[in-house]
C-alpha positions as CSV (number, residue, x, y, z in Angstrom):
1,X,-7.6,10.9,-14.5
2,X,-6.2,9.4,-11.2
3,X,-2.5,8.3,-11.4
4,X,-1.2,4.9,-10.9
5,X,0.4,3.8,-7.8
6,X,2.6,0.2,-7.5
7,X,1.0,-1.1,-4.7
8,X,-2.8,-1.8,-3.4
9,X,-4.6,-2.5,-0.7
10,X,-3.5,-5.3,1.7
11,X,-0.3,-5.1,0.4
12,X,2.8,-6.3,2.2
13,X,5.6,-3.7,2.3
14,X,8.9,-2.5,3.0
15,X,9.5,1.7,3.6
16,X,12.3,2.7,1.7
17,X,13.1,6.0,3.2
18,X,12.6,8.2,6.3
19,X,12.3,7.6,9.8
20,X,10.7,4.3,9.7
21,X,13.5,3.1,7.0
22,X,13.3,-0.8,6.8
23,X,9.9,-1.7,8.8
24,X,7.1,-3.9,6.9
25,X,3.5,-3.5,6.9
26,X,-0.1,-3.8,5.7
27,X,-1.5,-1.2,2.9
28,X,-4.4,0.2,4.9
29,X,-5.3,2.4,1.9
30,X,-4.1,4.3,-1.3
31,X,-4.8,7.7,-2.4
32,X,-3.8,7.6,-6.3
33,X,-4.5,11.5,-6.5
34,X,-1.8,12.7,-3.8
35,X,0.3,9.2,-5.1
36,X,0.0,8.4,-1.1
37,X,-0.3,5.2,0.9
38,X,-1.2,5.0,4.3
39,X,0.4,1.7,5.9
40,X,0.0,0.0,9.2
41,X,2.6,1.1,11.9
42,X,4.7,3.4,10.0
43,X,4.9,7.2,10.3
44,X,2.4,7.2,13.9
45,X,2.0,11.0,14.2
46,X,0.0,12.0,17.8
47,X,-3.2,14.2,17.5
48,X,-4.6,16.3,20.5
49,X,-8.3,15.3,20.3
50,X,-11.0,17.2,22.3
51,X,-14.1,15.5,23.2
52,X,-16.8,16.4,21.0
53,X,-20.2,15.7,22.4
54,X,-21.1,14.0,26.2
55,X,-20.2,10.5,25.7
56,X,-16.6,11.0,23.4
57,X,-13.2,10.8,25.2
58,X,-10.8,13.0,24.9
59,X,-7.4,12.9,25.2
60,X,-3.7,12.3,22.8
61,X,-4.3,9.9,20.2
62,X,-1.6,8.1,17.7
63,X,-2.5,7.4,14.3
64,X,-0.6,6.7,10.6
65,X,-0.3,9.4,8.7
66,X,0.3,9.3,4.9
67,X,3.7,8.3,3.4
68,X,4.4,8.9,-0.2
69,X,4.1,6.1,-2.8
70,X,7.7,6.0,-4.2
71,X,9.2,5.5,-0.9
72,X,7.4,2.1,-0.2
73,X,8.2,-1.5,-2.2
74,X,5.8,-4.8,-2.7
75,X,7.6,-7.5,-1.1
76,X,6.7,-10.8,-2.6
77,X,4.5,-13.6,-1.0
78,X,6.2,-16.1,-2.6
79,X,10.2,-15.4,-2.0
80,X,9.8,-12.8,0.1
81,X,11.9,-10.1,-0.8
82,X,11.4,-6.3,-1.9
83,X,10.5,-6.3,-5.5
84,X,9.4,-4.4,-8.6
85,X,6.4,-4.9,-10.3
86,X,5.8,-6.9,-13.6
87,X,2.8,-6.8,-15.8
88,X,2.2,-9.6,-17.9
89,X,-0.6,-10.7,-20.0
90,X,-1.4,-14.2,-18.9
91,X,-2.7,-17.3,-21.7
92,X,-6.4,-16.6,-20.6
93,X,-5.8,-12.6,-21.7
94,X,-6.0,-11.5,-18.1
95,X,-3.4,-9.5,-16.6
96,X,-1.5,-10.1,-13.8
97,X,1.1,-8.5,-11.2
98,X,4.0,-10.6,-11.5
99,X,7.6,-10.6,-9.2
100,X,10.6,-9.7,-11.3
101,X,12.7,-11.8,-9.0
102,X,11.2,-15.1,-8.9
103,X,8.6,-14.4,-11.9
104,X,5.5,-15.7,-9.3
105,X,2.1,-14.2,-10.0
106,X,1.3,-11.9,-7.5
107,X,-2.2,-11.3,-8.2
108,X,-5.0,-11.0,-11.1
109,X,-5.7,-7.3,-12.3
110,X,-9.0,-7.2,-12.9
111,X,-10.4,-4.9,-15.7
112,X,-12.8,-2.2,-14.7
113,X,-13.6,-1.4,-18.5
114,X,-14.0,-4.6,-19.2
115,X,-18.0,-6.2,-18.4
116,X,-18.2,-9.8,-17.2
């Protein structure tokens, strides 16, 4: 079973810790299995590429590398701040990501057990 991670795709977030310490970006992807996140801008590592085949380029390329999960936090669309995730059950019994700091729904969970 895969573990749970705080954040999902698209995403807005801030990086807690390392050498990009306070930047924001974009989830590009999450790997619940390694508890990873790969996010837009943050932690560029350069790769020597060689051309592979007649019409590739080679050459020094920068791409993100993977950051760890617990060193990133959602910031909120509505008040905008770093915050901690809520789950509530809503009236309708669907749950939802809600903001501990302004108590805003941040999106619908949808169920994958669930048919519909």
């Amino acid at each position: 079973m895969a573990n749970k991670v705080h954040v999902k795709k698209n995403d807005t977030v801030l990086v807690l810790s390392g050498k990009d310490r306070g930047k924001k970006g974009k989830v590009l992807s999450v790997n619940p299995s390694n508890n990873q996140v790969l996010v837009e801008g943050i932690n560029i590592s350069t790769k020597h590429k060689k051309p592979r085949g007649k019409y590739q380029q080679g050459g020094i390329i920068h791409q993100e590398s993977h950051i760890d999960s617990s060193n990133v936090m959602l910031i909120c669309d509505k008040c905008g701040k770093p915050t901690k995730v809520a789950k509530t059950i809503l009236d309708n019994g669907q749950k939802a990501r809600t903001c501990k700091n302004c108590n805003e729904i941040i999106d619908i969970v949808l169920d994958k057990n669930k048919e519909g």
